[in-house]
C-alpha positions, 0 to 999 in steps of 0.5 A: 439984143432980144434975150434968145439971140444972145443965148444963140451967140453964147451957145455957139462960143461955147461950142467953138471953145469945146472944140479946141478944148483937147478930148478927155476921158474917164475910167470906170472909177470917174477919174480923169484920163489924159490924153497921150503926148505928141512926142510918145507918138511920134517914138512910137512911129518911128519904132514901127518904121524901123521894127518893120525897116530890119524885118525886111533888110534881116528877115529874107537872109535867114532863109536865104540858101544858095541853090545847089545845081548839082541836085539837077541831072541834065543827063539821065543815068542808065541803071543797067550799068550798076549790073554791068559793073557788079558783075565786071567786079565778081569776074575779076577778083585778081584785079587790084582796081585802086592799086593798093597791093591789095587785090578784089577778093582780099578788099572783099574779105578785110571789108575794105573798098575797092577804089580807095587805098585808105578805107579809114581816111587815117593816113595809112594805106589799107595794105599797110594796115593789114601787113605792116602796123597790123591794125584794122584798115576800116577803123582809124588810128594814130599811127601816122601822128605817133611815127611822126613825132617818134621821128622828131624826138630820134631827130632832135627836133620839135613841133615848132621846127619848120620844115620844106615841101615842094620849097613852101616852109611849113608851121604846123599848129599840132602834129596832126597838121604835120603828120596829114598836112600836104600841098598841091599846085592848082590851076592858079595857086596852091591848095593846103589839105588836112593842114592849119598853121603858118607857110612861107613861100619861096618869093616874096608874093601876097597870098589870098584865099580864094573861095567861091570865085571870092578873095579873102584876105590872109593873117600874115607875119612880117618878121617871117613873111609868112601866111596863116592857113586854116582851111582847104580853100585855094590860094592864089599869089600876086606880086602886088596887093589887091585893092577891096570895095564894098560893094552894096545892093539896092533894090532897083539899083545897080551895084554901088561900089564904096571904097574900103573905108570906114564908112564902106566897112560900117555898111558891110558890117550892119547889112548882110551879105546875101539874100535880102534886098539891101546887101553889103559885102566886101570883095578884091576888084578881080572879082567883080570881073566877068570871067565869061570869057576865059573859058577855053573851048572846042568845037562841040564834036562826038568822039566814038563811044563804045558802050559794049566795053564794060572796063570803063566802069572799072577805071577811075581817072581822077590823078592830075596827071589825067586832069592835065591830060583832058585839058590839054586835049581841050587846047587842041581843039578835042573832045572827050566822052567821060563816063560818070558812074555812081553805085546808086544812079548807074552811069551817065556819059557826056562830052568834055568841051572846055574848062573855065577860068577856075578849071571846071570842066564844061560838058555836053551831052550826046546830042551836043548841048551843053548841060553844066559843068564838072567842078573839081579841086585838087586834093592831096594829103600825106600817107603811109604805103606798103612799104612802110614810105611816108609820102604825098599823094595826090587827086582831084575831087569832082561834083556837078550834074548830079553826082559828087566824088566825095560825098557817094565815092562817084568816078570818072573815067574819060574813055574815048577822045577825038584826038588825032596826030599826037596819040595816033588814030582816034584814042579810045583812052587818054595817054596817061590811063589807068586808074592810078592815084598821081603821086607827088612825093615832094621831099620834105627837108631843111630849109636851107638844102636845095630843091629835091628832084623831081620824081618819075612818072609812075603806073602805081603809087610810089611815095618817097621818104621824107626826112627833117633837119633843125634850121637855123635860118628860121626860129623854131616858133611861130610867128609873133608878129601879126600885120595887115597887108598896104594896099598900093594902087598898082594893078597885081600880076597874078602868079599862075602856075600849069600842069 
C-alpha cells in the first residue's frame, strides 16, 4: 500500500480514538483537570427539580391570605347621619342609651361610652365602678378575680372545685377564666367566651370545635367525660363521632378525598394547607357538604322606612333575644329594614331576607338585590351590675358589608318589618325593642342541686347571684386522663339547640 495511503488510514484511527477519548482540560498552572462524574450530575439535577418542586408547592402559601369581604361596602353609607345622631346625643343628655344607670351627660363627664356598660372590658359595669368599688371605669382592674377567690376562700372552696352553669360543670384553668368565663347557646351549640379549662356537659354527646365552617377535634378525658376548651369558637355536639378525611388539591384535578390513615395524615402534615397548588388539609365528612341550600329566606319585599326619625340611630339591638326575633320574622316570610351605623362612615340601610345555615343574616338593598351577609357570633361573659350582682349577660357581635361591631363599636338597629297579623299592622320596630343588653343569668351551683329557674324576660339588665358549693360527686382536679375519640361509621345526629 503506497506510503500517503496508510498515513490517511492512521490519521483517520487517530482521529476516531481521539473521539472516544473523554475531553480534558487544564489549569493555569498545566495540570490536568478531570471531568465531573455522571452520578455528581444526575444529584445535582435531581437537587434542582426538588429545590424548584418546593418552591412552587411552599412559596404561594406565604403569601396566601384569605380575602376579607367585609373591606367591600355594597351599599353606600349616608354621612348626614353622623350630624343627625350628634345632635340626637346632645338633645338628649337624660337618656341612659346602654342602660347602665348611668345617663348621657354622666358618660360625658367620667369619659365613658355611651353604648357599652363596661367601658374598660374588666368585668364591672361602669356604674358599679363609679359607685361601688370607687375605682376608674375607663382603666381596668382585678376586682372581678379578687371577689371571686374571696368567695372561695369565705366558701371553703378552691380553684380546682368544679362548679354549673347553664348545667355545663366547669374546670377553669385560673381564676380569671373563672371570674369572666361564660356560656351562650348558639345557633347549633355553645359558644365558651373569656374561658379556658375542661366543661362537662349534661348528656353523654361528642364536642367538636367548630371554626370557619370547619370541625376540629377536642382534647377530651374518659375518667370525667370532659372536653378541653381553649378559644371562643363555636361547639357544636353530635350523638355519635365524626368520621375525617384528608382532602388533597391537585391542580387540574378535582379534590381527592384520602381516608384518615397514616399515609392521609403523612400527606396533610408535608403539604399546606391553602394557597398553593398542591394542598392538603384534614376536614369532618360534614364539611365537605354544601350547605347552599339550607338557608331560610323570604320573598325579597320592602318594609316602610322612615328616615325622618332619628331615634333609629339611638337604639342598638344586638341581644339575642332581638337576634330571635329577626329570625323568626324570617320564617314567616317577612323582611326587615336594618339600619347599620358607624361613627366614621355614617349609616347604611338594608333588608334582612334570610339567615344561612350558620345564622348569618342574608341582606338586600333598597332596590332589592342582594349584596352580602351579616355574620354574627354569640357572645356572653360574667359581670359586675349596679347592685353589686355577679352574673352573665349576653349579645351577639356583628361584621359584614363594611362594618364591624367589634372592632369600630358599629350598631344595629332593625327598625321596620313587613310583618302582619301577630304584631298588628306593619311594625315600625320588632316586639322585643330596645336597646338592652339580654341578660342570661344562668345560676351558677353544685353539680349535684337541680337546674335553676329560668329567669324573666326583663327591659334593662338584671343578673342574678351566683353561688358555689363543694361536690363530691366529681374531684376537685382536672382530669388526668387524656384519650382520643373511636370513630364509628355510624352516620352523627347533630344535637341543636333554638332560641
Amino acid at each position: 500500500m503506497p506510503e500517503f495511503m496508510d498515513n490517511i488510514f492512521r490519521d483517520r484511527r487517530h482521529a476516531a480514538e481521539s473521539i472516544k477519548r473523554k475531553p480534558v482540560s487544564y489549569s493555569l498552572e498545566g495540570r490536568l483537570q478531570k471531568g465531573v462524574p455522571k452520578w455528581a450530575l444526575w444529584v445535582l439535577g435531581f437537587a434542582a427539580f426538588f429545590f424548584l418542586l418546593g418552591a412552587v408547592v411552599y412559596v404561594p402559601p406565604l403569601f396566601y391570605k384569605e380575602a376579607d369581604s367585609n373591606t367591600y361596602v355594597p351599599i353606600p353609607a349616608d354621612t348626614t347621619a353622623i350630624k343627625l345622631y350628634q345632635t340626637y346625643l346632645k338633645d338628649h343628655p337624660d337618656d341612659d342609651f346602654d342602660q347602665d344607670g348611668l345617663s348621657n351627660s354622666l358618660e360625658n363627664e367620667h369619659g365613658t361610652d355611651v353604648w357599652d356598660i363596661d367601658t374598660d372590658g374588666d368585668g364591672v359595669s361602669d356604674y358599679a365602678e363609679l359607685f361601688l368599688s370607687e375605682t376608674s371605669p375607663v382603666d381596668a382592674t382585678a376586682v372581678m378575680v379578687e371577689q371571686v377567690s374571696q368567695e372561695d376562700e369565705r366558701n371553703g372552696n378552691t380553684l380546682g372545685t368544679p362548679y354549673k352553669i347553664d348545667d355545663i360543670i366547669f374546670w377553669p384553668d385560673t381564676y380569671q377564666a373563672k371570674a369572666y368565663g361564660a356560656v351562650v347557646r348558639t345557633l347549633s351549640g355553645y359558644r365558651f367566651c373569656n374561658y379556658t379549662g375542661w366543661v362537662k356537659f349534661p348528656q353523654k354527646v361528642y364536642a367538636y370545635g367548630y371554626k370557619d365552617g370547619v370541625h376540629y377535634e377536642l382534647t377530651y378525658r374518659p375518667n370525667e367525660d370532659a372536653w378541653r376548651i381553649e378559644s371562643d369558637d363555636e361547639i357544636l355536639l353530635y350523638e355519635q363521632p365524626l368520621t375525617f378525611i384528608n382532602c388533597l388539591k391537585l391542580p387540574f384535578i378535582k379534590e381527592i378525598h384520602l381516608a384518615d390513615n397514616a399515609f392521609g395524615g403523612f400527606l396533610e402534615g408535608i403539604l399546606p394547607e391553602h394557597g398553593g397548588p398542591v394542598t392538603c388539609f384534614r376536614e369532618a365528612l360534614p364539611d365537605t357538604e354544601d350547605k347552599n341550600g339550607q338557608s331560610v329566606t323570604a320573598v325579597l319585599k320592602n318594609p316602610k322606612v322612615d328616615r325622618s326619625d332619628p331615634a333609629r340611630l339611638t337604639r342598638n339591638m344586638n341581644t339575642l333575644k332581638d337576634l330571635s326575633w329577626v329570625r323568626k320574622v324570617v320564617e314567616a316570610g317577612e323582611c326587615l329594614a336594618v339600619s347599620m351605623y358607624s361613627a366614621n362612615a355614617g349609616e347604611s340601610v338594608g333588608i334582612v331576607y334570610g339567615y344561612t345555615a350558620d345564622g348569618s343574616l342574608l341582606v338586600a338593598d333598597e332596590a332589592l338585590n342582594p349584596v352580602g351577609e351579616i355574620r354574627v357570633t354569640e357572645c356572653a361573659k360574667r359581670m359586675m351590675d349596679k347592685d353589686g350582682t355577679i352574673g352573665q349577660i349576653s349579645w351577639f357581635e356583628w361584621k359584614g358589608l363594611g362594618f364591624d361591631s367589634k372592632v369600630y363599636g358599629d350598631r344595629i338597629n332593625f327598625f321596620a318589618s313587613t310583618m302582619t297579623g301577630e304584631y298588628g299592622q306593619e311594625s315600625e320596630t320588632p316586639a322585643s325593642g330596645g336597646t338592652d343588653v339580654e341578660t342570661e343569668a344562668e345560676e351558677e351551683t353544685n353539680v349535684q342541686e337541680t337546674e335553676a329557674q329560668e329567669e324573666e324576660a326583663q327591659e334593662t339588665p338584671v343578673m342574678e347571684e351566683f353561688t358555689e358549693e363543694p361536690v363530691t360527686e366529681a374531684p376537685e382536679t382536672e382530669p388526668a386522663e387524656d384519650s382520643t375519640v373511636t370513630e364509628s361509621e355510624t352516620e352523627p345526629q347533630v344535637i341543636t339547640f333554638g332560641f
